[in-house]
N, C-alpha and C positions, 0 to 999 in steps of 0.2 A: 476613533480610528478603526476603520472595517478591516478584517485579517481576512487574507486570499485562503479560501477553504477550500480543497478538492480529495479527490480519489485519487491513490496507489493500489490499481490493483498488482499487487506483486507477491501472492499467496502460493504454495508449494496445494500440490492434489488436485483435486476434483474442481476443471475449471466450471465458470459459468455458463449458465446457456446464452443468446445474444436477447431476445426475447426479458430473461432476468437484468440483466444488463440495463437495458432499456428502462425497465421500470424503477431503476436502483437512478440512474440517472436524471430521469420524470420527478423522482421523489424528492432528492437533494438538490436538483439546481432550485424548487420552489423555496428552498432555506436556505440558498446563499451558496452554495458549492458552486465554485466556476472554472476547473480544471477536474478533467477526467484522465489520467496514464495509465495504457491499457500495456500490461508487461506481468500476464501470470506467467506462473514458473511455468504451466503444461504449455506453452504455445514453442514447440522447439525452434520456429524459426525464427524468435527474437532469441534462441539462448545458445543452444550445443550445434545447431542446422542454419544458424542467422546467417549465414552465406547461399543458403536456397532462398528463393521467393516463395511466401504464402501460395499456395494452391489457389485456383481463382474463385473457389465457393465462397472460402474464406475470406479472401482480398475484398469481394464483393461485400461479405460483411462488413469486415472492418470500413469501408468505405460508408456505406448504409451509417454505420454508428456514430462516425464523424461528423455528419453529413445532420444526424438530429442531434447531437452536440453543440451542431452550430446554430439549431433550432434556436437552441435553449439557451443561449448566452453562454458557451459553456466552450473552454479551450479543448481542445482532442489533442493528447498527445500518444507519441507510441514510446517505451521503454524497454531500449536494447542493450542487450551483453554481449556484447564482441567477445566469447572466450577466446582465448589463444593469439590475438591480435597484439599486444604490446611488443612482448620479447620473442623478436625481433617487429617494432612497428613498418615494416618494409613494404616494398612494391606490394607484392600480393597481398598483405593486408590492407594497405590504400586502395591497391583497384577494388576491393571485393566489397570495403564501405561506402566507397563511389557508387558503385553498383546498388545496395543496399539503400543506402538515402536516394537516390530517384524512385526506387519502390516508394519507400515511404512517404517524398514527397509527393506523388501520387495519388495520395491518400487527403492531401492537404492538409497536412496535418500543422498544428498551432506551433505545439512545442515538443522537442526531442528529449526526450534523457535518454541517459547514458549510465550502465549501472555494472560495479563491478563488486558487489556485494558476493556473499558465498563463494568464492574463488581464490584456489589459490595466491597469496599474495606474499609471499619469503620471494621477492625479485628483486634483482638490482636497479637504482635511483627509480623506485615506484612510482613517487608522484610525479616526476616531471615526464615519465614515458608516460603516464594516465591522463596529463593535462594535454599532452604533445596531440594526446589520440582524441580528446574532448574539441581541443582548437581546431583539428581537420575537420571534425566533424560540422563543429559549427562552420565551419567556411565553408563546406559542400553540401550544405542542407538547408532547404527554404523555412525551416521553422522558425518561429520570431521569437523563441523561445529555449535557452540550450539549459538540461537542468546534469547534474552528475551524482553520483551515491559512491563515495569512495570505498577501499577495502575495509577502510577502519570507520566506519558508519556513527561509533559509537564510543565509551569508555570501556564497555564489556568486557573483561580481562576473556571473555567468551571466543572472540574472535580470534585471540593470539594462538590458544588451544585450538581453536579448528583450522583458521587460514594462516598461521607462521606469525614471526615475530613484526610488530609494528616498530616499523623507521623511526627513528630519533628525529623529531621535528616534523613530521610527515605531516600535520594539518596544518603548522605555517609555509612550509613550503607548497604543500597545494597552494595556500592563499599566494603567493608569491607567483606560481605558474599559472594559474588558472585566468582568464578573463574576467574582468571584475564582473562582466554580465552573466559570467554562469552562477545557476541554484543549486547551491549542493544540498542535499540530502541530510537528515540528521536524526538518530533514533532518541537521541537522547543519551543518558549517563548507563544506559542499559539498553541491550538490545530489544527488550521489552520492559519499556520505565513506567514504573509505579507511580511517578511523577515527573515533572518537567517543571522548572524553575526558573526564574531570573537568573536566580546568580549563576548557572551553571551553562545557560545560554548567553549569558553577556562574556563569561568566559570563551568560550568556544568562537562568540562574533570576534573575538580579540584576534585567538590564534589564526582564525582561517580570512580575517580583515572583509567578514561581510556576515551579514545574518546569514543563516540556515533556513532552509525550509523542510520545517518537519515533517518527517517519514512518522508516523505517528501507528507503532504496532497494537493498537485497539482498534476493532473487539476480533484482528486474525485469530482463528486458533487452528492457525495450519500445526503441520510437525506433528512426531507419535505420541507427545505428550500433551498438546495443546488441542489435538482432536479429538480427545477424551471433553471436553467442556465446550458448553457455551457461553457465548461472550457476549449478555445483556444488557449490564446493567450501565447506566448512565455513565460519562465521563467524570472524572475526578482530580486531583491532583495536576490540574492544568488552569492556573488562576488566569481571568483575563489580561495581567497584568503582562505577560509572553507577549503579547501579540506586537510591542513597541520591539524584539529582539526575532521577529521572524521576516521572512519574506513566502511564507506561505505557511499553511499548517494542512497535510493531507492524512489521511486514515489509510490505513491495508485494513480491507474490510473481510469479514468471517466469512469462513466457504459459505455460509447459509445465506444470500441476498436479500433476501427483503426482513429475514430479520435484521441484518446488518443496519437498518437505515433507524432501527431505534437508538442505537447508541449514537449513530452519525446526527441524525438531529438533536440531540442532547447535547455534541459539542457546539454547532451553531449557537444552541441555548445559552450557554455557557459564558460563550464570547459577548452574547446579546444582551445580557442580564449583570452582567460582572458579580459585585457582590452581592446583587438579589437573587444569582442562581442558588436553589436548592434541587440537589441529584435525584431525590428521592421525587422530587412532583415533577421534573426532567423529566423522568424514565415515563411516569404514567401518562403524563402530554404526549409524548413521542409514539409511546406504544398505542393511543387511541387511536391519534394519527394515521400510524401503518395498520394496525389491527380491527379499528373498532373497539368501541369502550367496552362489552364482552368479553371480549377474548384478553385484550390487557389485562382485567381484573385477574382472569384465569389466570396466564402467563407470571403475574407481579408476585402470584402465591407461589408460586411453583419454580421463583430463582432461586432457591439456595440450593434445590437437588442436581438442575438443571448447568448452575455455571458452577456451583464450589463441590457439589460430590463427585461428579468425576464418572463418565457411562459407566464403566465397568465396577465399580462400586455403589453402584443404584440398590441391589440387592431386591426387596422387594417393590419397592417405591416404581422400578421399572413397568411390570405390568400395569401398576395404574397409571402411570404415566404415558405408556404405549394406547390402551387403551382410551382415557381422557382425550388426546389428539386425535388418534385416530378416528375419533367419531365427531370431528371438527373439519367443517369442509370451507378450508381458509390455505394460500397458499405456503404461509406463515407457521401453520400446523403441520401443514405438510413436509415442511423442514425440519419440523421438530422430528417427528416419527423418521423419517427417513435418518436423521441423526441416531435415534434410539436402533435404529436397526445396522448400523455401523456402516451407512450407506455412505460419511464422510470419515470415515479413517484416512489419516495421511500415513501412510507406512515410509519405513525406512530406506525403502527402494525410491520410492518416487523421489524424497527428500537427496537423493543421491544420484537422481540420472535427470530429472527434470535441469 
């Protein structure tokens, strides 16, 4: 049984260039990635400005990118946040998503989501305004594809402390309002889970009366705390055994792109191997792969500093570390060093205005 593997780009900071993009996409659809959603937090006119249309440099890209997506066997979707659109869901939010989905249909795009993650959510009857605004959407928009990411994404008691209290019943009654054809989103028992399981996804298929398709937060390390590390090392804690309880499984990959795709081919691995994956020869396949067998060796010595110390507690390991990369003319290196020089900090600004 093959599991739908794709890309969430939906990372807070320093977005990608298209360029990067491209090759992120070149690299994963040869290992089975067959859905791309492009919805970083920097792009304001899917998030705070989604009532303006992309500028047409832009539009042009995004177009261009859909466009070798569909090169590659590879669905293009776009993922928008209608803030402020539910209470009151009214005319003027109707026209202005009307409006909005002929952009994006324009684009030709496969599949739509729809995401209402990070937002405010202490509102009254939440889910059926959220589903009310998913179902217009799906009837006005040519995507063969409707996915949604609700407020409560997760178990994370995280989310109550940031976005207000979670509705009594709130993920069956999604399931209850929702179209059985939409995909909803799901992080997991944590907003960033350690693990993913049967039993905790067979629950959740109960409550919301459909699999989920995983929001899968490895190897992001957006945020002020998670930009302090990189996120290398092979997948883990996601047995093949998931894949009968999902309807897709996607990744939010690391601000750094092409490192990003070692870990993403280690989850193909993962899926491919079931109980013959082992993470540790995962990571060094994966890493030849993108790097060349070189620089993997390098790279395979140099993760404990790299994902478990933490930049700013490098101490001296930093200059050799800054050093070592920088005199490696690999684009992969370059990510590194540019990380050591705090050239991907997510600060608490972005995290709050994106």
């Amino acid at each position: 049984m093959a599991v739908n593997l794709g890309v969430i780009e939906g990372f807070f900071g320093k977005p990608w260039s298209w360029p990067d993009r491209t090759t992120v996409l070149r690299t994963l659809a040869g290992a089975g990635y067959r859905f791309y959603h492009y919805g970083p937090k920097a792009d304001p006119f899917l998030r705070r400005r989604w009532r303006e249309p992309h500028p047409p440099e832009q539009f042009a890209a995004l177009a261009a990118f859909a466009a070798e997506c569909r090169a590659r066997n590879v669905r293009f979707g776009v993922a928008l946040t209608p803030v402020g659109s539910t209470h009151p869901f009214g005319d003027e939010s109707r026209a202005a998503l009307k409006q909005k989905l002929r952009q994006l249909d324009a684009l030709g795009i496969d599949d739509l989501a729809i995401l209402f993650d990070d937002l405010p959510a202490e509102l009254p009857d939440l889910a059926r305004g959220q589903a009310e605004l998913v179902d217009f959407c799906a009837n006005n928009s040519r995507a063969g594809q409707v996915f949604f990411c609700p407020s409560f994404y997760s178990d994370d008691p995280i989310l109550e402390r940031a976005w207000g209290k979670r509705p009594p019943a709130y993920l069956p009654d999604l399931g209850r309002y929702l179209d059985r054809q939409v995909r909803v989103y799901w992080t997991g028992e944590e907003v960033v889970s350690r693990e993913i399981g049967v039993a905790h996804l067979r629950r959740v298929q109960e409550e919301l009366g459909r699999k989920v398709c995983l929001w899968d937060n490895y190897p992001v390390n957006d945020g002020v705390r998670m930009s302090q590390f990189l996120h290398l090392r092979a997948f883990t804690g996601r047995p093949a055994a998931i894949r009968r309880h999902l309807s897709g499984h996607a990744i939010n990959p690391a601000s750094q792109p092409i490192l990003s795709c070692i870990p993403a081919l280690t989850l193909a691995a993962s899926y491919r191997e079931g109980s013959r994956y082992a993470y540790g020869a995962a990571f060094l396949e994966a890493a030849t792969t993108v790097l060349g067998s070189e620089l993997a060796t390098v790279l395979r010595r140099d993760i404990l500093p790299l994902q478990d110390t933490g930049l700013d507690s490098l101490g001296p390991r930093f200059a050799e570390l800054r050093e070592r990369y920088g005199a490696i003319d690999h684009p992969a290196a370059r990510e590194i060093t540019a990380w050591l020089d705090g050239r991907f900090r997510t600060t608490l600004e972005e995290v709050q205005t994106q």
